[in-house]
CHARMM-style PDB file with segment names, atoms N, HN, CA, C and O in Angstrom:
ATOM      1  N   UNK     1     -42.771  19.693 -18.989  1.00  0.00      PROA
ATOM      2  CA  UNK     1     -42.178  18.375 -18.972  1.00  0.00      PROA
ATOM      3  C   UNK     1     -42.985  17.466 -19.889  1.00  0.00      PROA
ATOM      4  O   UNK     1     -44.182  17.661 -20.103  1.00  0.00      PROA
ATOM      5  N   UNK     2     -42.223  16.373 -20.473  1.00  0.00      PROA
ATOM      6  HN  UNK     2     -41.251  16.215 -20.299  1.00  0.00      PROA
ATOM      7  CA  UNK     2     -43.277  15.774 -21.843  1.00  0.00      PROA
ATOM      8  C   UNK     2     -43.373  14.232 -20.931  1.00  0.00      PROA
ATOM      9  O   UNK     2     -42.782  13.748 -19.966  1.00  0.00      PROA
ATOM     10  N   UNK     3     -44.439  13.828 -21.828  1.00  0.00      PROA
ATOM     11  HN  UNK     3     -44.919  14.221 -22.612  1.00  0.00      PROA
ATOM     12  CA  UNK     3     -44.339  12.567 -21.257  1.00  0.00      PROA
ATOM     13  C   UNK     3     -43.697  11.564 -20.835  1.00  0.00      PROA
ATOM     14  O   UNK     3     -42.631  11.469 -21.444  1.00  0.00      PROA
ATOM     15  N   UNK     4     -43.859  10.670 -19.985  1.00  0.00      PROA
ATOM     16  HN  UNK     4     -44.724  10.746 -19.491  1.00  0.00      PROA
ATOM     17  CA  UNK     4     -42.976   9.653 -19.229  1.00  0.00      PROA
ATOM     18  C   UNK     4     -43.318   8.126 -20.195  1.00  0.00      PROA
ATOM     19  O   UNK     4     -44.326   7.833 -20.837  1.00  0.00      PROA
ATOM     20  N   UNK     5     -42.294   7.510 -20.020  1.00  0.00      PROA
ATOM     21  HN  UNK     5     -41.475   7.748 -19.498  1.00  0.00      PROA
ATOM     22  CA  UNK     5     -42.445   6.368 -20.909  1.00  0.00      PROA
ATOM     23  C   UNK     5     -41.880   5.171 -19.595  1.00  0.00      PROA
ATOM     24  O   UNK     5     -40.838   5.030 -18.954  1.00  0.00      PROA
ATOM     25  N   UNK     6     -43.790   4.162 -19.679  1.00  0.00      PROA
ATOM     26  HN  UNK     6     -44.636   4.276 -20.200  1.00  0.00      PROA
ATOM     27  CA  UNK     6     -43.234   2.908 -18.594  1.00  0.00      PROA
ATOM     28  C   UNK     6     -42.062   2.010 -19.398  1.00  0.00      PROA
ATOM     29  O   UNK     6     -41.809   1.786 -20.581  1.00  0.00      PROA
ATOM     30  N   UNK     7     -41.589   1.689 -18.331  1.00  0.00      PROA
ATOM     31  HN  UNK     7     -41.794   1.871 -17.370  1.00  0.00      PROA
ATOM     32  CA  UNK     7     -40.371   0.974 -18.819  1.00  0.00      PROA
ATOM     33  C   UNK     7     -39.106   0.897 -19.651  1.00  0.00      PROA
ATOM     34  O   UNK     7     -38.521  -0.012 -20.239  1.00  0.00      PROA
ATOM     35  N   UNK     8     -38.847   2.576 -19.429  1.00  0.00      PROA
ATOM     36  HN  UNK     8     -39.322   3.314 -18.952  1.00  0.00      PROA
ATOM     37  CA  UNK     8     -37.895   2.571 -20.137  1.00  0.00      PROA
ATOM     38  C   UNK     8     -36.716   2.282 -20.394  1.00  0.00      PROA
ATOM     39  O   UNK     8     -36.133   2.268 -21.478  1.00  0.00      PROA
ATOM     40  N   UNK     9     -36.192   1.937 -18.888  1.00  0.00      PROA
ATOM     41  HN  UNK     9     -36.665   1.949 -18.008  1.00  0.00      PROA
ATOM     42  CA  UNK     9     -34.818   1.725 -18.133  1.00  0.00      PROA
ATOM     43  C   UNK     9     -34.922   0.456 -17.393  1.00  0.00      PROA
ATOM     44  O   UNK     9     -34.023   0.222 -16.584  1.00  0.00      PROA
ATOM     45  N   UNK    10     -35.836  -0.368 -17.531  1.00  0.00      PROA
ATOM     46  HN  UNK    10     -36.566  -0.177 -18.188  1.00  0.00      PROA
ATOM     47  CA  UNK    10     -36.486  -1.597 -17.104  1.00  0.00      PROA
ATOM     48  C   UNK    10     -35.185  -2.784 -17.675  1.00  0.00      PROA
ATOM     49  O   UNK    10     -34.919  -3.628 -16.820  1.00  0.00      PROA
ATOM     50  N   UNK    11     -34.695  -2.858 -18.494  1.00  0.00      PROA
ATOM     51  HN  UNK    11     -34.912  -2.172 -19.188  1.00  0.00      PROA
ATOM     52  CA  UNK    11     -33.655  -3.311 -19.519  1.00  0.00      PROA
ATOM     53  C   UNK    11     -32.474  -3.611 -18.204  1.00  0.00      PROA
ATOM     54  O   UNK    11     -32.275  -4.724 -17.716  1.00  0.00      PROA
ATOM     55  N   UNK    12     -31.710  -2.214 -17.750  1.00  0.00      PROA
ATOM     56  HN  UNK    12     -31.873  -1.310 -18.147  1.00  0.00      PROA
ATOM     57  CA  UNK    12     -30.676  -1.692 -17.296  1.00  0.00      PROA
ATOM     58  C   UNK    12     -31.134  -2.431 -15.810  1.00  0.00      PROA
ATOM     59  O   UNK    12     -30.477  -3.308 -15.248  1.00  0.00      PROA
ATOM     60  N   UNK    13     -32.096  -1.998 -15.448  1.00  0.00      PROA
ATOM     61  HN  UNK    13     -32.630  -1.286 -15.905  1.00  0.00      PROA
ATOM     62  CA  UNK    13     -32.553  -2.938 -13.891  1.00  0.00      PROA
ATOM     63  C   UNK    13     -32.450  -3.975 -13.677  1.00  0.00      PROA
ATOM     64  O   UNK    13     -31.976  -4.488 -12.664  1.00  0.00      PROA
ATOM     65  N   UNK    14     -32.982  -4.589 -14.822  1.00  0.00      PROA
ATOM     66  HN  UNK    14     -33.367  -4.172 -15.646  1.00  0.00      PROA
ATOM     67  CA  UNK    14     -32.911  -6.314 -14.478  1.00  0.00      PROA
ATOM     68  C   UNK    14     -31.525  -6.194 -14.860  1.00  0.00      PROA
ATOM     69  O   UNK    14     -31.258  -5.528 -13.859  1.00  0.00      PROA
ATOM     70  N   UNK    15     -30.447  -6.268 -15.437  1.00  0.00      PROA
ATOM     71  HN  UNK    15     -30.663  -6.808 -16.250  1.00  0.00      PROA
ATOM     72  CA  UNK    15     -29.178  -6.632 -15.378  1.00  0.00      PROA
ATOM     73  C   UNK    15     -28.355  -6.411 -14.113  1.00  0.00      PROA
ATOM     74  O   UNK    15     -27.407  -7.118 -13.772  1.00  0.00      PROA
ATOM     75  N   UNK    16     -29.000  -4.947 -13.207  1.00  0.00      PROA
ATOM     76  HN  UNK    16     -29.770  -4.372 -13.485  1.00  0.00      PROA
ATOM     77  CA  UNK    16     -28.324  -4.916 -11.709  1.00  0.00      PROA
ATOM     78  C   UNK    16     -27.060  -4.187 -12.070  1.00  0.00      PROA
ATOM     79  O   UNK    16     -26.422  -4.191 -13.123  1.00  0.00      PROA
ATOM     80  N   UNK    17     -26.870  -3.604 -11.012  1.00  0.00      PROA
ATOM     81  HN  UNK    17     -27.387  -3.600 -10.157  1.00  0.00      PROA
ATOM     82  CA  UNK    17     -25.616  -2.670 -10.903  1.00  0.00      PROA
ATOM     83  C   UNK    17     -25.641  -2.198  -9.519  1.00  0.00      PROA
ATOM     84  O   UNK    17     -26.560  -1.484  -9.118  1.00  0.00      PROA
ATOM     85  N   UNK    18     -24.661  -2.570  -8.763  1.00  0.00      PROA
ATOM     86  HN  UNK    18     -23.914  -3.150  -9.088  1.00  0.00      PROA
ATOM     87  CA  UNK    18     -23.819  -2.239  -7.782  1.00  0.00      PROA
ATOM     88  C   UNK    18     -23.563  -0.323  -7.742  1.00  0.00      PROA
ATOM     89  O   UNK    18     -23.371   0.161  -8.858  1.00  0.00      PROA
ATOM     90  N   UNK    19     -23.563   0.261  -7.045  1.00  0.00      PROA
ATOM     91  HN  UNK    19     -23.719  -0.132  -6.139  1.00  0.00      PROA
ATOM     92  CA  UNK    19     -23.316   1.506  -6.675  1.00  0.00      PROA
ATOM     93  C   UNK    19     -22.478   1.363  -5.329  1.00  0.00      PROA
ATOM     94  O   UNK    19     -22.884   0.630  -4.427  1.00  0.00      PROA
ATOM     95  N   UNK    20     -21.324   2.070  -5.224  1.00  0.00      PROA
ATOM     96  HN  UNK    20     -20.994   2.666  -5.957  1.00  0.00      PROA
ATOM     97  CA  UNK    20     -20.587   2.228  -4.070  1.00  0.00      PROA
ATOM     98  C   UNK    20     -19.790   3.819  -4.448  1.00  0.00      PROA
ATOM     99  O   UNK    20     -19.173   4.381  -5.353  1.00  0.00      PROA
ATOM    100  N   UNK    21     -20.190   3.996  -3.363  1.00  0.00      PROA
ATOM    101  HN  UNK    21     -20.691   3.540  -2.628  1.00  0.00      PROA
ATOM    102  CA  UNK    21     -19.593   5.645  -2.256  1.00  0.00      PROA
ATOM    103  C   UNK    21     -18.197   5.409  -2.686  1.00  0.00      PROA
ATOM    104  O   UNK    21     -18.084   4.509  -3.517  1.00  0.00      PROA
ATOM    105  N   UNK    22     -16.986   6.066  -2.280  1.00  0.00      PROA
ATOM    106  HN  UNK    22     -17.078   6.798  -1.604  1.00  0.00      PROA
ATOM    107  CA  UNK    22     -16.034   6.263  -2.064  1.00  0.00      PROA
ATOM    108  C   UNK    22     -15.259   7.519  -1.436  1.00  0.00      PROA
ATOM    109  O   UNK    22     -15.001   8.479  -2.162  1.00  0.00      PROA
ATOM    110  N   UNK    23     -14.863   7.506   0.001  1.00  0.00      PROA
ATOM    111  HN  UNK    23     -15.072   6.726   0.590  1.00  0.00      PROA
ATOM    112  CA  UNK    23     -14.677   8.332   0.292  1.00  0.00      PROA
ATOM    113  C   UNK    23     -13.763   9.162  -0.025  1.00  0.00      PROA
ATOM    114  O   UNK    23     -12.684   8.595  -0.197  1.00  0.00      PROA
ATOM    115  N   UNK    24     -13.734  10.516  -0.210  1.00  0.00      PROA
ATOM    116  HN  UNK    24     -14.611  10.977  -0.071  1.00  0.00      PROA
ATOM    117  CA  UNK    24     -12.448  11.223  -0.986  1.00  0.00      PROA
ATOM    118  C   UNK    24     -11.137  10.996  -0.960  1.00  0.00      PROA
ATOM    119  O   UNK    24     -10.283  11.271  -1.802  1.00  0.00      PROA
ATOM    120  N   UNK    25     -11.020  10.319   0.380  1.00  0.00      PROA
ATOM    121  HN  UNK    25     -11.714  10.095   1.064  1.00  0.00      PROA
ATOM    122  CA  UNK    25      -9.491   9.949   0.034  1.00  0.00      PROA
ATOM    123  C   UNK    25      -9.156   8.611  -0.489  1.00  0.00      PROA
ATOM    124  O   UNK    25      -8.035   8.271  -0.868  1.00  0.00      PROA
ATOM    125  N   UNK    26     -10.237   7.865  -0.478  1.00  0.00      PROA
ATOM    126  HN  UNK    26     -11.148   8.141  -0.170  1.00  0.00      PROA
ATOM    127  CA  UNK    26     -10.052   6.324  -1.298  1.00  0.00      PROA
ATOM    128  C   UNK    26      -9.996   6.551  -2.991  1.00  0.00      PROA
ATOM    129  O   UNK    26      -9.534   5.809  -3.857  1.00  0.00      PROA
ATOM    130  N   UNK    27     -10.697   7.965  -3.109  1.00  0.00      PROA
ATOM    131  HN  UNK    27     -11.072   8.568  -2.405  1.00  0.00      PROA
ATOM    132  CA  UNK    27     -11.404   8.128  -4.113  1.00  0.00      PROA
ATOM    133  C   UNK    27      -9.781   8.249  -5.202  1.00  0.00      PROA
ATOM    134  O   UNK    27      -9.328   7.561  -6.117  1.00  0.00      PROA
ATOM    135  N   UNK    28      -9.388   9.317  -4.585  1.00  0.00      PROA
ATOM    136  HN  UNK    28      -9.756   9.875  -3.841  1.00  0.00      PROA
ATOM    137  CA  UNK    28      -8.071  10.124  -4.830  1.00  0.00      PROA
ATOM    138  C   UNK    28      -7.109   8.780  -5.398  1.00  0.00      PROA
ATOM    139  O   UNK    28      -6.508   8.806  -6.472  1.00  0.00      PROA
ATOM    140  N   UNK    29      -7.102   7.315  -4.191  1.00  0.00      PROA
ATOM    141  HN  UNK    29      -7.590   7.294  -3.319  1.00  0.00      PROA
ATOM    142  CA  UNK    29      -5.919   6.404  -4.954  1.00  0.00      PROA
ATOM    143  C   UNK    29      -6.706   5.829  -5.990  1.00  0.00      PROA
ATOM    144  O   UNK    29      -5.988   5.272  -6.820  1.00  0.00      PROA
ATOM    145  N   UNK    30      -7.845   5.766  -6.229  1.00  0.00      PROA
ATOM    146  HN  UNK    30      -8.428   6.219  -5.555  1.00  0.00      PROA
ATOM    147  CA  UNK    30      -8.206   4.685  -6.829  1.00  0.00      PROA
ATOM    148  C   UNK    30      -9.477   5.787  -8.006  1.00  0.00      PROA
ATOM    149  O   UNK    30     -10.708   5.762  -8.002  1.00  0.00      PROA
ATOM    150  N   UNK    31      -8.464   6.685  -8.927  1.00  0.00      PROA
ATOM    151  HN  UNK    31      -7.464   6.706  -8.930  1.00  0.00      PROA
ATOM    152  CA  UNK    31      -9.554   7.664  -9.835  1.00  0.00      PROA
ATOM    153  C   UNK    31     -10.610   6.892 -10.897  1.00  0.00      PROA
ATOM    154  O   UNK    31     -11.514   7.474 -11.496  1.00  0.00      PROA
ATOM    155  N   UNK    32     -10.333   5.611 -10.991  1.00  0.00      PROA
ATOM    156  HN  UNK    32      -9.598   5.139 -10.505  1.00  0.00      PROA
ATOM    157  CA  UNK    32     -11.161   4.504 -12.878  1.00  0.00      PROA
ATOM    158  C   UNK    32     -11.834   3.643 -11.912  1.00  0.00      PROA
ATOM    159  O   UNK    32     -11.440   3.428 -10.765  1.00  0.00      PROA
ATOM    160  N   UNK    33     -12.795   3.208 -12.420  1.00  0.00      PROA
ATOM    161  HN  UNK    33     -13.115   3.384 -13.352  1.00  0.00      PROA
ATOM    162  CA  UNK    33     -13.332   1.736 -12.034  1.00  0.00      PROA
ATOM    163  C   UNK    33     -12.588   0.668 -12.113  1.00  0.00      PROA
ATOM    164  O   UNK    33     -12.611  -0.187 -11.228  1.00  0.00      PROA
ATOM    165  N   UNK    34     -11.995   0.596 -12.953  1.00  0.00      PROA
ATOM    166  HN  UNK    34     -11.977   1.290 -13.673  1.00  0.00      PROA
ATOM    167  CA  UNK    34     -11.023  -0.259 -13.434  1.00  0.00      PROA
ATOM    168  C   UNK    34      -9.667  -0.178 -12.495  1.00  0.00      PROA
ATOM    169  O   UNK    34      -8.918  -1.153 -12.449  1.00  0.00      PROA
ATOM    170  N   UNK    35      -9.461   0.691 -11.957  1.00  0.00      PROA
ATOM    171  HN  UNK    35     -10.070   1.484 -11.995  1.00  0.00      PROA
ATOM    172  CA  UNK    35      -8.669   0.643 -11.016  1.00  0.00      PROA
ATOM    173  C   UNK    35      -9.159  -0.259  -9.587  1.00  0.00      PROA
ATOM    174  O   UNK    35      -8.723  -1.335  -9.176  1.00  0.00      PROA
ATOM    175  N   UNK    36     -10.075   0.499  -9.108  1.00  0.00      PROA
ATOM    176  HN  UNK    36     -10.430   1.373  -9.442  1.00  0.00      PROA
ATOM    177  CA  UNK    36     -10.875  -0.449  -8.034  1.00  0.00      PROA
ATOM    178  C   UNK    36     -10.603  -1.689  -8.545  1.00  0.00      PROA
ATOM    179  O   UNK    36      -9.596  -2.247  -8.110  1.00  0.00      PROA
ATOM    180  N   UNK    37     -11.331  -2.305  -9.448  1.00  0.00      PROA
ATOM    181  HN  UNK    37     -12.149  -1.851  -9.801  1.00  0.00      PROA
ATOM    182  CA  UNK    37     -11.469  -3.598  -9.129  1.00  0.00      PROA
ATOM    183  C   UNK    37     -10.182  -4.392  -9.625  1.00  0.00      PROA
ATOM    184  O   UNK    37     -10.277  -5.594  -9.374  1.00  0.00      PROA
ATOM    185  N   UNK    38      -9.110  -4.061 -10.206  1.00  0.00      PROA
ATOM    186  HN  UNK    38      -9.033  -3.085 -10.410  1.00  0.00      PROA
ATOM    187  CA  UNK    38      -8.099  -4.276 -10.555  1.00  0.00      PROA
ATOM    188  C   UNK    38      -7.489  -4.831  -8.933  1.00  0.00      PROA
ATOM    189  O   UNK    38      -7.291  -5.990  -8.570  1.00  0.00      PROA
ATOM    190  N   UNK    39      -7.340  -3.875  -8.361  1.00  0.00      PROA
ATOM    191  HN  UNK    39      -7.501  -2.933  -8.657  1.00  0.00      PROA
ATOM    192  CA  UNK    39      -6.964  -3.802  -6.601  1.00  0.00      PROA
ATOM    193  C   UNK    39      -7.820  -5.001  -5.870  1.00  0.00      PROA
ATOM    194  O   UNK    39      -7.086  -5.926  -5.520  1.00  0.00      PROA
ATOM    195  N   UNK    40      -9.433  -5.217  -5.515  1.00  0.00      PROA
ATOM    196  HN  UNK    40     -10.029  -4.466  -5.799  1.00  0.00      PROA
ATOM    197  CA  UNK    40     -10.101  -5.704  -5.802  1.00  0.00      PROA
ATOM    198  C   UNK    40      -9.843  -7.216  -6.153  1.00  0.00      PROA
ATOM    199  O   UNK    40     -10.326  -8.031  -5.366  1.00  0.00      PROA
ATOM    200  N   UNK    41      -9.430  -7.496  -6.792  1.00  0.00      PROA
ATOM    201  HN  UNK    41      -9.038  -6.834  -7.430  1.00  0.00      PROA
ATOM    202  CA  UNK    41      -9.365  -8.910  -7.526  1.00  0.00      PROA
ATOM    203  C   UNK    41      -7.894  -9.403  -7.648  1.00  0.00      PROA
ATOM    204  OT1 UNK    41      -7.648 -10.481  -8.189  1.00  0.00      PROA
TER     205      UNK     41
END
């Protein structure tokens, strides 16, 4: 394994991002992100 670099993804963190589950059958109506939040909003 090669070296690790601090802060590499430090960028992507501070901007934040939401992660949500979806259970397979929610998953099934709603296949894009863009779908979710389309529904959503």
């Amino acid at each position: 394994m090669g070296q690790g670099v601090c802060g590499k993804y430090v960028e992507r963190y501070q901007a934040g991002t939401n992660v949500v589950l979806l259970d397979p059958d929610v998953a099934k109506a709603f296949p894009t992100s863009e779908s979710v939040n389309k529904t959503i909003r």
